[in-house]
N, CA, C and O atoms as a Tinker XYZ file with bonds, in Angstrom:
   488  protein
     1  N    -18.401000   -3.579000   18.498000    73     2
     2  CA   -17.342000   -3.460000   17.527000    64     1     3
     3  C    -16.043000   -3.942000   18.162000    63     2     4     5
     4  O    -15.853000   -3.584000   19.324000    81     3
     5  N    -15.036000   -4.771000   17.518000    73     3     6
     6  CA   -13.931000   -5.054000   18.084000    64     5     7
     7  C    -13.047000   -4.255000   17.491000    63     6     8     9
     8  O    -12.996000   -3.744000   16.373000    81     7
     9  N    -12.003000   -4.220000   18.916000    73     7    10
    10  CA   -10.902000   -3.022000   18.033000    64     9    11
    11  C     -9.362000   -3.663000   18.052000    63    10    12    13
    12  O     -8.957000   -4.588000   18.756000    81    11
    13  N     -8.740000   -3.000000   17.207000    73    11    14
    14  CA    -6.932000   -3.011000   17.862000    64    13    15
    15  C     -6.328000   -2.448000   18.272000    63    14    16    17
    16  O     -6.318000   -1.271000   17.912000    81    15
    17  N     -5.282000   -2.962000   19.449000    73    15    18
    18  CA    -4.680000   -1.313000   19.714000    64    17    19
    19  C     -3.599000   -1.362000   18.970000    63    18    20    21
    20  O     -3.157000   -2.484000   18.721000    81    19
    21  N     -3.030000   -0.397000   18.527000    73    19    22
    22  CA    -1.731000   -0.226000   17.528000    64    21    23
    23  C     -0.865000   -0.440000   18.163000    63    22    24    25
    24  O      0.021000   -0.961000   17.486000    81    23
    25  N     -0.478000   -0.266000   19.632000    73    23    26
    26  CA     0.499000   -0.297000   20.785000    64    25    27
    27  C      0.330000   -0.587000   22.062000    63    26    28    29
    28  O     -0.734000   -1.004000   22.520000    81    27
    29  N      1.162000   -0.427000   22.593000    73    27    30
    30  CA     0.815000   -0.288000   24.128000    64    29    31
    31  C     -0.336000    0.493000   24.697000    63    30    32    33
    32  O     -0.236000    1.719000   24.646000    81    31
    33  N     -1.336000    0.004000   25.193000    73    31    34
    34  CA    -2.509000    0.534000   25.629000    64    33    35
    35  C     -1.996000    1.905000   26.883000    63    34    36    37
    36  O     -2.348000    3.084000   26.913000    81    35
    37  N     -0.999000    1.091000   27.856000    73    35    38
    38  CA    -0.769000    1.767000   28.865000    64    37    39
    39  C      0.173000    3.589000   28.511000    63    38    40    41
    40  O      0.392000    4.628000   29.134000    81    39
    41  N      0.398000    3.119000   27.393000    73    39    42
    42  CA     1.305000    4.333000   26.938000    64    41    43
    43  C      0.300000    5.353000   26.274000    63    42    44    45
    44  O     -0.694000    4.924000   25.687000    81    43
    45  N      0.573000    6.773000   26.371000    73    43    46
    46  CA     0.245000    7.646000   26.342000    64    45    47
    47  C     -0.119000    8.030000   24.723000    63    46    48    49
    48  O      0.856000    7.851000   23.993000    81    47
    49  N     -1.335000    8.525000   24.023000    73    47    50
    50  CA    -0.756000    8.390000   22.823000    64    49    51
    51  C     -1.446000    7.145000   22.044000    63    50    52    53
    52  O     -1.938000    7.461000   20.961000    81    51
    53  N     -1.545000    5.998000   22.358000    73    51    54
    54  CA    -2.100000    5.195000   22.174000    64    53    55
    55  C     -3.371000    5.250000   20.660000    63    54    56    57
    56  O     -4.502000    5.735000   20.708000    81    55
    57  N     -2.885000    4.771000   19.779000    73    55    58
    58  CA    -4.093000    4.293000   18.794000    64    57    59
    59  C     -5.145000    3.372000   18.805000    63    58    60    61
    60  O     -4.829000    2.265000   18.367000    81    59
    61  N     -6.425000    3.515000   19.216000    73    59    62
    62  CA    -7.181000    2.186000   18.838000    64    61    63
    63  C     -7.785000    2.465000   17.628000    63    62    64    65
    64  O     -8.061000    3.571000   17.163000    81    63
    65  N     -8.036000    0.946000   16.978000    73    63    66
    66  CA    -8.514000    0.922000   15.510000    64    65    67
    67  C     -9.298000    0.330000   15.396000    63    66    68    69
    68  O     -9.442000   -0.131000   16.528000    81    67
    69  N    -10.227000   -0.181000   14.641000    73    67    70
    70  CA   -11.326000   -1.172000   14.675000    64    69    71
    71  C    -10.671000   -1.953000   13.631000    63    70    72    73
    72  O     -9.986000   -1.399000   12.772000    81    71
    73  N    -10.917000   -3.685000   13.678000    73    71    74
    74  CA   -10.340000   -4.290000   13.412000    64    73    75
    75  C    -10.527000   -4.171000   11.313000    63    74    76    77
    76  O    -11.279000   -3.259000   10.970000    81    75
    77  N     -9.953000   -4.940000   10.229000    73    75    78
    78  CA   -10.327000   -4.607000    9.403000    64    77    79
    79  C    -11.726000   -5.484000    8.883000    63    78    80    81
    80  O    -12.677000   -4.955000    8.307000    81    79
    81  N    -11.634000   -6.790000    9.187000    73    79    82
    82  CA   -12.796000   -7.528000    9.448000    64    81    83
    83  C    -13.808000   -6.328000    9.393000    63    82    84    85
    84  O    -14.383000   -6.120000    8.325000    81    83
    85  N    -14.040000   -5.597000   10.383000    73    83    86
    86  CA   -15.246000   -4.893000   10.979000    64    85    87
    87  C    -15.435000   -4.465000   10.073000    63    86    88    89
    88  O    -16.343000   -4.851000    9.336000    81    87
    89  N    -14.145000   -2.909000    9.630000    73    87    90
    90  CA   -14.761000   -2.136000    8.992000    64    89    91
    91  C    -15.438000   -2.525000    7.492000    63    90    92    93
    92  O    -16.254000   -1.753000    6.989000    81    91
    93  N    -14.959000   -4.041000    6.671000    73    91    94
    94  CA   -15.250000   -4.440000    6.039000    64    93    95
    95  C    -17.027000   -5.095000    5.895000    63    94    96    97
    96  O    -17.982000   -4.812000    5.172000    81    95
    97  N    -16.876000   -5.707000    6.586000    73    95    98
    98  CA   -18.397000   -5.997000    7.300000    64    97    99
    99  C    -19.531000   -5.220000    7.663000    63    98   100   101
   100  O    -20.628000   -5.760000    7.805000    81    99
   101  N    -19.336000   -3.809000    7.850000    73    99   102
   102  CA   -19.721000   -2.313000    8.188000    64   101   103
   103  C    -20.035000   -1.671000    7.281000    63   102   104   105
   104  O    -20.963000   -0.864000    7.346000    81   103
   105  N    -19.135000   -1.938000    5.925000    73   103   106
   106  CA   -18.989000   -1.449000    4.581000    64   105   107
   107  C    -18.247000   -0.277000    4.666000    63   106   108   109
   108  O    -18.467000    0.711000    3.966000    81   107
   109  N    -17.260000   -0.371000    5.615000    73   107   110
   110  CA   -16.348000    1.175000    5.323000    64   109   111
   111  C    -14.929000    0.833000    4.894000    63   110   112   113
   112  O    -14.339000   -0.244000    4.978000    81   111
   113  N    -14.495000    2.077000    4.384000    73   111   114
   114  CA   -13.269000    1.499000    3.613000    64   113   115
   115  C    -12.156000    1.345000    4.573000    63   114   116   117
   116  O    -12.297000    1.785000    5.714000    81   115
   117  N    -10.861000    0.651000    4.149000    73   115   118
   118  CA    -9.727000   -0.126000    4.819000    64   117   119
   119  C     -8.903000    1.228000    5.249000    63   118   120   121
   120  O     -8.881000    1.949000    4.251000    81   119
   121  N     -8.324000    1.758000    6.170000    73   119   122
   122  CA    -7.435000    2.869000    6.099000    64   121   123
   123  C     -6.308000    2.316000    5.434000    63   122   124   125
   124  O     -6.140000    1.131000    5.146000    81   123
   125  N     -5.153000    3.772000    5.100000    73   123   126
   126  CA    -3.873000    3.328000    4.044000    64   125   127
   127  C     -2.929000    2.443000    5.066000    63   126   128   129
   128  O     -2.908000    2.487000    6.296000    81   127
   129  N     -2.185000    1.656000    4.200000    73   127   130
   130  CA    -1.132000    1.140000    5.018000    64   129   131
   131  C     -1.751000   -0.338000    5.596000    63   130   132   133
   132  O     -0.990000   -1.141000    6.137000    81   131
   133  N     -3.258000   -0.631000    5.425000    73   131   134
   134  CA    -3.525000   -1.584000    6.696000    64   133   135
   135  C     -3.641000   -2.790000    6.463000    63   134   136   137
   136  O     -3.519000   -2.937000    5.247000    81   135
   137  N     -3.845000   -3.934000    7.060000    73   135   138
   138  CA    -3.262000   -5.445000    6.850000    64   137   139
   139  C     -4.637000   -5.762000    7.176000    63   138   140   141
   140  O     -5.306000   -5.233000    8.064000    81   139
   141  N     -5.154000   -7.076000    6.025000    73   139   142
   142  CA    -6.139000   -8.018000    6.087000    64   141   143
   143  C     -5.336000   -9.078000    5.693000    63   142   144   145
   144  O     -4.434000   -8.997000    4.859000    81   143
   145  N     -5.751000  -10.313000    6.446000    73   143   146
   146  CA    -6.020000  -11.388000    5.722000    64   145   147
   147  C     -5.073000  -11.704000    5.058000    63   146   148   149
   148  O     -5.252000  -12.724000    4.392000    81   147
   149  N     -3.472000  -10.912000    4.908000    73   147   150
   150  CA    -2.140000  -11.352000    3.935000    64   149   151
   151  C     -2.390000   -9.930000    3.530000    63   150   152   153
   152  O     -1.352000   -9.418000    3.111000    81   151
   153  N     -2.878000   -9.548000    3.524000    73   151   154
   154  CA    -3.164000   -8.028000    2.321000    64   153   155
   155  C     -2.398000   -7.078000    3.046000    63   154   156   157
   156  O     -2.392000   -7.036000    4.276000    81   155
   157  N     -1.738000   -6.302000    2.299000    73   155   158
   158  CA    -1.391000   -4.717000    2.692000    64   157   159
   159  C     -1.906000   -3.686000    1.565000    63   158   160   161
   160  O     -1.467000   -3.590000    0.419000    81   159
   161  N     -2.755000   -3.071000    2.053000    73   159   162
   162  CA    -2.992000   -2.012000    0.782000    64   161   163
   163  C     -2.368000   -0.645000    1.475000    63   162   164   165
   164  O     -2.348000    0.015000    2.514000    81   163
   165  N     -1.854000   -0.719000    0.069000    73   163   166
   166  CA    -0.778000    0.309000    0.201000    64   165   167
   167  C     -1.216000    1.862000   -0.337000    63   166   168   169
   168  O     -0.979000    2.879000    0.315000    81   167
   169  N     -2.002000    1.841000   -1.851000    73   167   170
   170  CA    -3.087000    2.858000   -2.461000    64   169   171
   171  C     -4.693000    2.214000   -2.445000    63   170   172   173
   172  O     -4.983000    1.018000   -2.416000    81   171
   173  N     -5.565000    3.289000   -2.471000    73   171   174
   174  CA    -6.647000    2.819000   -2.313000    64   173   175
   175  C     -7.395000    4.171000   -2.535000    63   174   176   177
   176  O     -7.639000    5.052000   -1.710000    81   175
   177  N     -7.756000    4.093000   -4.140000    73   175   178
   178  CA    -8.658000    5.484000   -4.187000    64   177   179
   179  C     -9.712000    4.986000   -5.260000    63   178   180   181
   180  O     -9.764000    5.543000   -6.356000    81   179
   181  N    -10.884000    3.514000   -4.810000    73   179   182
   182  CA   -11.857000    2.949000   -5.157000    64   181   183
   183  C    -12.974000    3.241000   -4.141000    63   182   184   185
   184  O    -12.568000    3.295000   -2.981000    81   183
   185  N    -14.146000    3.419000   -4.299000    73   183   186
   186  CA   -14.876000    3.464000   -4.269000    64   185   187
   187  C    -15.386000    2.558000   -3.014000    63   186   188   189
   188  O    -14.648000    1.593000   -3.212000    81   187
   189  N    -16.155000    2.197000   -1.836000    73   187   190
   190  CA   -16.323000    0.982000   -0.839000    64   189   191
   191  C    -16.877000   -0.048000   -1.040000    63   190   192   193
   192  O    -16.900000   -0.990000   -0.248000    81   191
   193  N    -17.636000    0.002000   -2.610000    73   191   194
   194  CA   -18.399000   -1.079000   -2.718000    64   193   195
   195  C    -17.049000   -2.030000   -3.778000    63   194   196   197
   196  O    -16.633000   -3.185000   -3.674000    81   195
   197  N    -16.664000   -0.831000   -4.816000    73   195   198
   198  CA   -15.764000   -1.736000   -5.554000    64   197   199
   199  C    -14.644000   -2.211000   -4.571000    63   198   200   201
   200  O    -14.269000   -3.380000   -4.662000    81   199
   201  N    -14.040000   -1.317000   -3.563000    73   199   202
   202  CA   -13.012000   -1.812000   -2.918000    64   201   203
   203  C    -13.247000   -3.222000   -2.183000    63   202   204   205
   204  O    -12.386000   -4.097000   -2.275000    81   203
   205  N    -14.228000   -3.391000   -1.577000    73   203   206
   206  CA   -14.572000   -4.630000   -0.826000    64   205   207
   207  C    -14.908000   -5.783000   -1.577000    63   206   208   209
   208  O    -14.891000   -6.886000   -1.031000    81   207
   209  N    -15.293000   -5.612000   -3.098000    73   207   210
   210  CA   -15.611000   -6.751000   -3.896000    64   209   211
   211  C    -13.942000   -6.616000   -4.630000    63   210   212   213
   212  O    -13.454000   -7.695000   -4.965000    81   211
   213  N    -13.439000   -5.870000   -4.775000    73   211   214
   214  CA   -11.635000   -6.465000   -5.298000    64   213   215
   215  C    -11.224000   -7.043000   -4.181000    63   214   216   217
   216  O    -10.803000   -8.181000   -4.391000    81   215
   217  N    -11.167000   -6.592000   -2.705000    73   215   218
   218  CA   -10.202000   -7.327000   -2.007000    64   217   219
   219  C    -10.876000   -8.974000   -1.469000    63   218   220   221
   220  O    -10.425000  -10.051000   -1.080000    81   219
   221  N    -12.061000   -8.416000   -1.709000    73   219   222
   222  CA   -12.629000  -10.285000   -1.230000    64   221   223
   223  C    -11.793000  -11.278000   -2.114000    63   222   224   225
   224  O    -10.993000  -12.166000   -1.816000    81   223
   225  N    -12.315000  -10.761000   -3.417000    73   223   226
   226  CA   -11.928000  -11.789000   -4.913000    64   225   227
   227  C    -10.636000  -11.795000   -5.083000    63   226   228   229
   228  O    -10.264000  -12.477000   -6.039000    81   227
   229  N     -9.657000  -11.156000   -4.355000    73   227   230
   230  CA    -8.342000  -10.692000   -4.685000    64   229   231
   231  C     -7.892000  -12.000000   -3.199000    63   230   232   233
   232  O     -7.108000  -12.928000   -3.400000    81   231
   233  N     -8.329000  -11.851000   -2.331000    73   231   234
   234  CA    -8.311000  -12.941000   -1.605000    64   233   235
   235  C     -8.006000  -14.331000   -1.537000    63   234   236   237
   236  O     -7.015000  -14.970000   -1.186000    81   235
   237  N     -9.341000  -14.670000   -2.049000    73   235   238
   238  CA    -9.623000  -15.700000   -2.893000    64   237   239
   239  C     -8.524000  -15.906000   -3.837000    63   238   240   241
   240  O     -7.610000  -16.675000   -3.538000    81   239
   241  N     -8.533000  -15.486000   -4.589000    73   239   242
   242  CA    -7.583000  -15.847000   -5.944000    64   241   243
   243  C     -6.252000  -16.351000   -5.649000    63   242   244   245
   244  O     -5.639000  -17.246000   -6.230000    81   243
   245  N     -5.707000  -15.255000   -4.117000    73   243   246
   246  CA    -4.287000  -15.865000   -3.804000    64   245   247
   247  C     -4.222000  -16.843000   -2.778000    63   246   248   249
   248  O     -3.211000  -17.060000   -2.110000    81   247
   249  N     -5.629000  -17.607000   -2.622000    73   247   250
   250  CA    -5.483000  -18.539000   -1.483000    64   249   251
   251  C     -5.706000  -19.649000   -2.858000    63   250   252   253
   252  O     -5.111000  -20.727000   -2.842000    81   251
   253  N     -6.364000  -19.375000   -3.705000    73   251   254
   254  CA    -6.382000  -20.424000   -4.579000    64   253   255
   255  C     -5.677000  -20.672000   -5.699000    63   254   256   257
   256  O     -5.743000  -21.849000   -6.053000    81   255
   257  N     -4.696000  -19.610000   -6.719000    73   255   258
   258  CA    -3.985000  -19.755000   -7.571000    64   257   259
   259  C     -2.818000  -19.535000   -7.434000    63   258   260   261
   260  O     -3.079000  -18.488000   -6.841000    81   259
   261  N     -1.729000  -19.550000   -7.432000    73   259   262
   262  CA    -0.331000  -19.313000   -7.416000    64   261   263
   263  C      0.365000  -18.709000   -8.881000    63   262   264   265
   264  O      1.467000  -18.191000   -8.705000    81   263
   265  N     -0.056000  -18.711000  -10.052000    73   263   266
   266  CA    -0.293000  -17.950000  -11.237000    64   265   267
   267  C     -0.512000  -16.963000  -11.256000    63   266   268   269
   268  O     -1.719000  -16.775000  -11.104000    81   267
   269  N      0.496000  -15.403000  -11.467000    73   267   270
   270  CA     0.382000  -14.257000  -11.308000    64   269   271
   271  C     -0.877000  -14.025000  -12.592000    63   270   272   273
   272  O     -2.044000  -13.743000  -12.321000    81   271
   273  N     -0.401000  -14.192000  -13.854000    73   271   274
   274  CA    -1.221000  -14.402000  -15.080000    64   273   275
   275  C     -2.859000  -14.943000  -14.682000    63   274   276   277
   276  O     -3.669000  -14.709000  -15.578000    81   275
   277  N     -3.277000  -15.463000  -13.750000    73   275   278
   278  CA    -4.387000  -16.154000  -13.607000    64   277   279
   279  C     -5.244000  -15.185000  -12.844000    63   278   280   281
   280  O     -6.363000  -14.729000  -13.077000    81   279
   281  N     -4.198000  -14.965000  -11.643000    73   279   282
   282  CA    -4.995000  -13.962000  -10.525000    64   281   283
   283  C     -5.283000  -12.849000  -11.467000    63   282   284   285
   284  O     -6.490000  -12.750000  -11.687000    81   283
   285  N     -4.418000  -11.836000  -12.194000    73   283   286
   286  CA    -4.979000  -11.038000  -13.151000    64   285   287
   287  C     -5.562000  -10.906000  -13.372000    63   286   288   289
   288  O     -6.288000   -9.934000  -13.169000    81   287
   289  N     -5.716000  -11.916000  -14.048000    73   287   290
   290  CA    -6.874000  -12.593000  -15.588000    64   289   291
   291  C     -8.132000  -12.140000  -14.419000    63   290   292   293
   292  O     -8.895000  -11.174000  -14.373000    81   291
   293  N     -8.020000  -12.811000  -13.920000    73   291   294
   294  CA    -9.617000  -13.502000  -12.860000    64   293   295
   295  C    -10.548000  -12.181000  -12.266000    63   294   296   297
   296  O    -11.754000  -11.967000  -12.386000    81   295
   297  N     -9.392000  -11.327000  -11.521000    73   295   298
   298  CA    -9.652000   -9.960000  -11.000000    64   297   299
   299  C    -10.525000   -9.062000  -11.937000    63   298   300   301
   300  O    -11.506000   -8.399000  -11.601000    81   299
   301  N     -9.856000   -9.196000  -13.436000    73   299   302
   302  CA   -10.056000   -8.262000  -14.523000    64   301   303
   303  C    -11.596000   -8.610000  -14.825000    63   302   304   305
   304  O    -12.479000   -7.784000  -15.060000    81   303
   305  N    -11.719000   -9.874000  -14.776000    73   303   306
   306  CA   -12.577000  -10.522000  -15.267000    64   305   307
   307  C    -13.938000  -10.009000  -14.307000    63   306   308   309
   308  O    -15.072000   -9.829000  -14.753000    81   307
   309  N    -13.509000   -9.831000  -12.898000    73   307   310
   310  CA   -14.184000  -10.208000  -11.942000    64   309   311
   311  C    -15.119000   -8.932000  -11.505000    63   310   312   313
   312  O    -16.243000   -8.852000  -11.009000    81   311
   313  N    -13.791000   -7.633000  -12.063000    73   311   314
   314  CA   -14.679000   -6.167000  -11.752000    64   313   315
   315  C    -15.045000   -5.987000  -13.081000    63   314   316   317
   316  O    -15.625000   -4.928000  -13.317000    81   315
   317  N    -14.895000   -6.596000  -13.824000    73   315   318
   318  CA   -15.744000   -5.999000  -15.333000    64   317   319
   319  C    -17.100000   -6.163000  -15.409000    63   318   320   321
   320  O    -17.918000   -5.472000  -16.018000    81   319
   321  N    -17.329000   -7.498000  -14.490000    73   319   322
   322  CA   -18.518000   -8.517000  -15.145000    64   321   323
   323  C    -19.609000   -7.670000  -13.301000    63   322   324   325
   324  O    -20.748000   -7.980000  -12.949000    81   323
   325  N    -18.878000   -6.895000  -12.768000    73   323   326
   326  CA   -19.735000   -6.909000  -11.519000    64   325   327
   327  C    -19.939000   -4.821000  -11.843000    63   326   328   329
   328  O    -21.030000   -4.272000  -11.687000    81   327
   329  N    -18.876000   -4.172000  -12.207000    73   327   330
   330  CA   -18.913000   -3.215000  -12.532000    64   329   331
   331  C    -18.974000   -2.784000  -13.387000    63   330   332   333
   332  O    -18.520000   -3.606000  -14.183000    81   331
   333  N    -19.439000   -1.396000  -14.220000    73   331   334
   334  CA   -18.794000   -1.299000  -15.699000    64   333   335
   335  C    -17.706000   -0.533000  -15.855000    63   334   336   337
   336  O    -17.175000    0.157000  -14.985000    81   335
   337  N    -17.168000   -0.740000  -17.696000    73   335   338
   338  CA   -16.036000   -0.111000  -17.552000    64   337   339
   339  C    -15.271000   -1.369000  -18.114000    63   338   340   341
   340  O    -15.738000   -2.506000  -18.173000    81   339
   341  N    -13.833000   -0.914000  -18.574000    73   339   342
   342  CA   -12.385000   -1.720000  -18.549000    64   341   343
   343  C    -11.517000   -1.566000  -17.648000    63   342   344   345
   344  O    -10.934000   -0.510000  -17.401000    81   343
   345  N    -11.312000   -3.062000  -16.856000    73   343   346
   346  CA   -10.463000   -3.058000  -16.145000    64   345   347
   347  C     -9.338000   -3.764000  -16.672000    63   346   348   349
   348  O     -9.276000   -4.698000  -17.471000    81   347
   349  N     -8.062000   -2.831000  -15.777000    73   347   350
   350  CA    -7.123000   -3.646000  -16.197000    64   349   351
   351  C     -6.405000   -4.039000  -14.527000    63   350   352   353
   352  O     -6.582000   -3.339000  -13.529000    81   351
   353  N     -5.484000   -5.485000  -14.582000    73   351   354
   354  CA    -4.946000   -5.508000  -13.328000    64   353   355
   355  C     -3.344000   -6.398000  -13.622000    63   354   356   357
   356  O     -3.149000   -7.408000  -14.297000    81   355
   357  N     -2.214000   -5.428000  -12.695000    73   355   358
   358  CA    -1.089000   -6.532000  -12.479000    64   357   359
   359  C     -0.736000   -7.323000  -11.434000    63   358   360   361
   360  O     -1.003000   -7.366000  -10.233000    81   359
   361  N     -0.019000   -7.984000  -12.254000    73   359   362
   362  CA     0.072000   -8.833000  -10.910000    64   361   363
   363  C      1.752000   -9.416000  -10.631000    63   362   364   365
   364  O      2.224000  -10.116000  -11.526000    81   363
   365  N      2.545000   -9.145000   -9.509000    73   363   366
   366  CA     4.191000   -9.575000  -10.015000    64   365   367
   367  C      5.096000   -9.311000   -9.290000    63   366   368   369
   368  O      4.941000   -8.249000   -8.686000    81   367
   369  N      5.610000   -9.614000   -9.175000    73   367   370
   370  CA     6.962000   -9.226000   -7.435000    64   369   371
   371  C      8.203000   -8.344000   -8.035000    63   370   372   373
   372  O      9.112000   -8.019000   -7.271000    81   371
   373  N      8.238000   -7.838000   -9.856000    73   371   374
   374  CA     9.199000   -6.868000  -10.311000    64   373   375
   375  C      8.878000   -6.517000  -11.525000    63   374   376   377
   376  O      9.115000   -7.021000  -12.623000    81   375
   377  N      8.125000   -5.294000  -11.083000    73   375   378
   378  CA     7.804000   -5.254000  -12.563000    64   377   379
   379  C      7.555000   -3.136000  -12.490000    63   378   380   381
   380  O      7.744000   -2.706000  -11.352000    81   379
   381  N      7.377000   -2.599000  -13.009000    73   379   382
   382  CA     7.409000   -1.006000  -13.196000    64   381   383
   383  C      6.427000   -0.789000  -14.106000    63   382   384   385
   384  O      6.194000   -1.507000  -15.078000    81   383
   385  N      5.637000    0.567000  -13.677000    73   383   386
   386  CA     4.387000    0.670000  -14.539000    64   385   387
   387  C      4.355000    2.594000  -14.701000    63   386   388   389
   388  O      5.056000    3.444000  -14.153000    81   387
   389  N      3.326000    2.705000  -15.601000    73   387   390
   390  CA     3.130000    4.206000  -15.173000    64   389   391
   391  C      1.493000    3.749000  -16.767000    63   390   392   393
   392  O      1.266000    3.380000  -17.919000    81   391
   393  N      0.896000    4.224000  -15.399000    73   391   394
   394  CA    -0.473000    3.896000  -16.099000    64   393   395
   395  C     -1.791000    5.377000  -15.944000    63   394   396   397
   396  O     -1.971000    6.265000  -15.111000    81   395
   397  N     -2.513000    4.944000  -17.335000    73   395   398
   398  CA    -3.568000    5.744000  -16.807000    64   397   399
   399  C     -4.930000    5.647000  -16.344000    63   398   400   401
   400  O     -5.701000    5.262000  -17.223000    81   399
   401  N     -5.368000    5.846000  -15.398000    73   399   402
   402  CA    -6.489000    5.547000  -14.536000    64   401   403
   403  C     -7.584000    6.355000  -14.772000    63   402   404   405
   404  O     -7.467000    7.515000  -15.165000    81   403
   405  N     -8.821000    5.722000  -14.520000    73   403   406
   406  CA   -10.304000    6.744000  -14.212000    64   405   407
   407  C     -9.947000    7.079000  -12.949000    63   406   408   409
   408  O     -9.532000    6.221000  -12.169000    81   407
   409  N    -10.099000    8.666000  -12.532000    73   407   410
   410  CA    -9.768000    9.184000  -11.104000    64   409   411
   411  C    -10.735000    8.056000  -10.079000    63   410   412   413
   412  O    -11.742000    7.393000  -10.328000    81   411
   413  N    -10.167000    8.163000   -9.246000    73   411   414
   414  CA   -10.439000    7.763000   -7.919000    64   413   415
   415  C    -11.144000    5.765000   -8.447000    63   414   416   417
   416  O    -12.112000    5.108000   -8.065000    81   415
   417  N    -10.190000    5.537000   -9.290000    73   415   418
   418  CA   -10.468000    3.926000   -9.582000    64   417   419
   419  C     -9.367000    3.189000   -9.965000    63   418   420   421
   420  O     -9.165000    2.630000  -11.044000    81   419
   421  N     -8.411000    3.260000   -8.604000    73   419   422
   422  CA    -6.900000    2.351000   -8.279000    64   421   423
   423  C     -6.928000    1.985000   -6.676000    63   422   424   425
   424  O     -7.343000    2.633000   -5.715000    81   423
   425  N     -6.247000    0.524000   -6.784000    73   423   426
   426  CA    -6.197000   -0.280000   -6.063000    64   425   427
   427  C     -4.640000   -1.047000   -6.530000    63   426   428   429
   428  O     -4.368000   -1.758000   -7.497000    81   427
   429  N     -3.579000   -0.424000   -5.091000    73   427   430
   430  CA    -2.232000   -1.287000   -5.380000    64   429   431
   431  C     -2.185000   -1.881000   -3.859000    63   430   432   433
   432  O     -2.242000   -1.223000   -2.820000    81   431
   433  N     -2.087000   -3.052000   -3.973000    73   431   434
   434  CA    -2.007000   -4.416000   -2.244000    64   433   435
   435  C     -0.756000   -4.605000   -3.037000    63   434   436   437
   436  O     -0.315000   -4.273000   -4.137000    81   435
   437  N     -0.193000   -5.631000   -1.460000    73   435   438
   438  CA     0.987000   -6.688000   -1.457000    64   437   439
   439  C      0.499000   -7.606000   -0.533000    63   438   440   441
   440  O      0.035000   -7.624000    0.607000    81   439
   441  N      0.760000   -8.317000   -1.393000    73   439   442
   442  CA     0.654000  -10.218000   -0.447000    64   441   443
   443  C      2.167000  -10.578000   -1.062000    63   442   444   445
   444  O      2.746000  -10.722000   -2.139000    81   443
   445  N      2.460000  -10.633000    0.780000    73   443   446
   446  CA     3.959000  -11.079000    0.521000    64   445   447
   447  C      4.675000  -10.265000   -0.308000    63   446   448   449
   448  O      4.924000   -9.076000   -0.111000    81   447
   449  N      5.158000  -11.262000   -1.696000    73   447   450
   450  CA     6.153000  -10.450000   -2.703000    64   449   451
   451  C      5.849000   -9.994000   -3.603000    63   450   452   453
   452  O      6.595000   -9.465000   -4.427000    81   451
   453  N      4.326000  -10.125000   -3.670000    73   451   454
   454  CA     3.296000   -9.875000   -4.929000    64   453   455
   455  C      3.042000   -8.646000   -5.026000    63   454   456   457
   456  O      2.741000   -8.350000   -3.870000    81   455
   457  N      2.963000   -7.735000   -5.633000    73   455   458
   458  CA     2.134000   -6.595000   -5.744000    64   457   459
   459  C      1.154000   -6.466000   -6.599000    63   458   460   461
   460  O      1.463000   -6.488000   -7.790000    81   459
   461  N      0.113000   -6.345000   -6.329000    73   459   462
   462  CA    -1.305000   -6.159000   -6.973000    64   461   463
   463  C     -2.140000   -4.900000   -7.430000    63   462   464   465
   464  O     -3.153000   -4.515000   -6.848000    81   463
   465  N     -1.515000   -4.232000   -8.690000    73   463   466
   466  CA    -2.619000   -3.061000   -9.074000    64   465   467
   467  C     -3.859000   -3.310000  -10.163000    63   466   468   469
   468  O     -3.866000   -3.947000  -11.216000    81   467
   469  N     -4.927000   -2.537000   -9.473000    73   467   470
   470  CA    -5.758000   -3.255000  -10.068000    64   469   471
   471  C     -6.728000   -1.481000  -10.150000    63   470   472   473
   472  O     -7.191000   -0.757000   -9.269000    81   471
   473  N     -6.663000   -1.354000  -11.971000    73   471   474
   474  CA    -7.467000    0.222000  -12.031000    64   473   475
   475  C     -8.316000    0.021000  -12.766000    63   474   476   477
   476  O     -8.483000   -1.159000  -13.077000    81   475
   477  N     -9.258000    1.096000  -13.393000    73   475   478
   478  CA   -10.264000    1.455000  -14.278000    64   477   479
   479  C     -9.520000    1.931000  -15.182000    63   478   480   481
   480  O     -8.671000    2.809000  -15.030000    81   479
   481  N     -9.865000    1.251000  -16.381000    73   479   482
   482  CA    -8.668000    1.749000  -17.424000    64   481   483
   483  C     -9.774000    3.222000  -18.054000    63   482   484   485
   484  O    -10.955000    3.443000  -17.786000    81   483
   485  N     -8.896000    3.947000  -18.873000    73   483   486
   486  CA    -9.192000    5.642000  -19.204000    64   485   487
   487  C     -9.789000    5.234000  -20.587000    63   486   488
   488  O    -10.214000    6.098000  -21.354000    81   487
């Protein structure tokens, strides 16, 4: 397993982490706060199988579209047709929400200036 250290190894205190690659690859979920690939997920109360198939496709989408409206679209599209259920997802660098969710089926990242929520609609 490869790891990171959060800091200075030599200092006391010291965090090691396993990289997120791994834990992804492992099938375990991302801890809060942590950086993939451009990603920061910031909430994360999905499930490991749905979480790892949003952030792959969520990936993807921002290496390939630049269209907040598209990445959306695509995401929505992407956990509907793999999970069941209605999804809904935003996508937008200013925007304010207050939504309602199926418990433990939300997902909010930032790439860059983007913020990305992506839930199980109720």
């Amino acid at each position: 397993m490869v790891f990171r250290i959060s800091h200075d190894s030599r200092r006391e205190g010291s965090e090691v982490r396993p990289l997120p690659e791994v834990l992804l690859a492992e099938g375990k979920k991302l801890p809060a706060n942590c950086c993939w690939d451009g990603l920061q997920v910031l909430k994360d109360d999905l499930p490991e199988k749905e979480e790892h198939c949003a952030l792959e496709k969520l990936r993807r989408l921002l290496n390939k579209y630049t269209l907040e409206k598209e990445i959306a679209q695509k995401l929505k599209k992407r956990m509907e047709k793999v999970f069941e259920g209605h999804w809904s997802c935003i996508v937008g660098s200013s925007f304010g929400c207050f939504v309602s969710h199926v418990e433990h089926e939300y997902l909010h990242v930032r790439s860059g200036r983007k913020e990305i929520l992506l839930y199980r609609s109720a």
